[in-house]
C-alpha positions in Angstrom: 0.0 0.0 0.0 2.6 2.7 -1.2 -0.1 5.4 -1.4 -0.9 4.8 2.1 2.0 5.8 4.2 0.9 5.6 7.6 0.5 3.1 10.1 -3.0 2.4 9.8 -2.2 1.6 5.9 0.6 -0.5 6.5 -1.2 -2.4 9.1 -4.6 -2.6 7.1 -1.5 -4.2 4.4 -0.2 -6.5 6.7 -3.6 -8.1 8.2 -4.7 -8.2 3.8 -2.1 -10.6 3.6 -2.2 -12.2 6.9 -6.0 -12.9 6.8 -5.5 -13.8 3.0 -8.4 -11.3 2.1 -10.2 -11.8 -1.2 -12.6 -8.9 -1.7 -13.6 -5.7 -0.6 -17.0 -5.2 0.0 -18.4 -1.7 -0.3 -22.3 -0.1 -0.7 -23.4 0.7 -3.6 -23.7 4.9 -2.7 -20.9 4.5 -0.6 -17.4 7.1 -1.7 -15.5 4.0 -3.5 -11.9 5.9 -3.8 -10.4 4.1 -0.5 -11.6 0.7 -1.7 -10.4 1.3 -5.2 -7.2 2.4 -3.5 -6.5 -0.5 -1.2 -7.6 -2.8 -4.5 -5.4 -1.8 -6.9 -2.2 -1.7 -4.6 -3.0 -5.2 -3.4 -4.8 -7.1 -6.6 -7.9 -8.2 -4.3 -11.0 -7.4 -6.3 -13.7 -4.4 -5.0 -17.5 -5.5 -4.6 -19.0 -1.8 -4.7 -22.8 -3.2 -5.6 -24.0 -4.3 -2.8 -27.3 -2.7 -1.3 -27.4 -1.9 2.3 -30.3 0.7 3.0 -31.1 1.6 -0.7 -33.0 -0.9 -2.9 -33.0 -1.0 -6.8 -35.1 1.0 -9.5 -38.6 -1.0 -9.4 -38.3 -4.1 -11.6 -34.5 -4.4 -11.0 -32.0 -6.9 -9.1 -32.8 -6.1 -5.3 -36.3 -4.1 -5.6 -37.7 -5.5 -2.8 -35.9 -6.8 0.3 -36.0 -10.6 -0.1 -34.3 -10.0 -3.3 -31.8 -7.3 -2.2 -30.6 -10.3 0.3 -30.7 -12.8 -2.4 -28.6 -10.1 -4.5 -26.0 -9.6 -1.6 -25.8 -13.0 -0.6 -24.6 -14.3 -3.6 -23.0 -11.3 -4.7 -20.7 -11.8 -1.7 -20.5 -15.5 -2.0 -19.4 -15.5 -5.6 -16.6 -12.8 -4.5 -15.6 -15.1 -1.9 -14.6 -18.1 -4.3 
């Protein structure tokens, strides 16, 4: 994590590696740019499309809340793999 010269980036670095994280997970409306950071210095991939308290246009992916846990769920599990 070049960009992120402090200790809190270097240790976020260390436990990446330690912990052999695979994805980032970030809301949909959330600010991406740290994730996006941290994912491109270490090669784990960013999951920015998951819904937390915001559901889909009507007729979409996760426009009711059964189906914005469906969406999640699997969105995270196929991350995971």
């Amino acid at each position: 994590m070049a960009a992120l010269r402090d200790p809190a980036g270097e240790e976020a670095d260390e436990t990446i590696e330690r912990e052999r994280v695979k994805a980032i997970f970030a809301e949909s409306q959330a600010n991406p740019r740290v994730a996006q950071q941290v994912a491109r210095e270490t090669g784990i991939t960013i999951v920015d499309t998951l819904y937390a308290d915001t559901f889909s246009e009507p007729g979409g992916e996760a426009d009711t809340y059964l189906k914005l846990m469906v969406f999640d769920a699997t969105t995270i599990a196929g991350a995971l793999k």
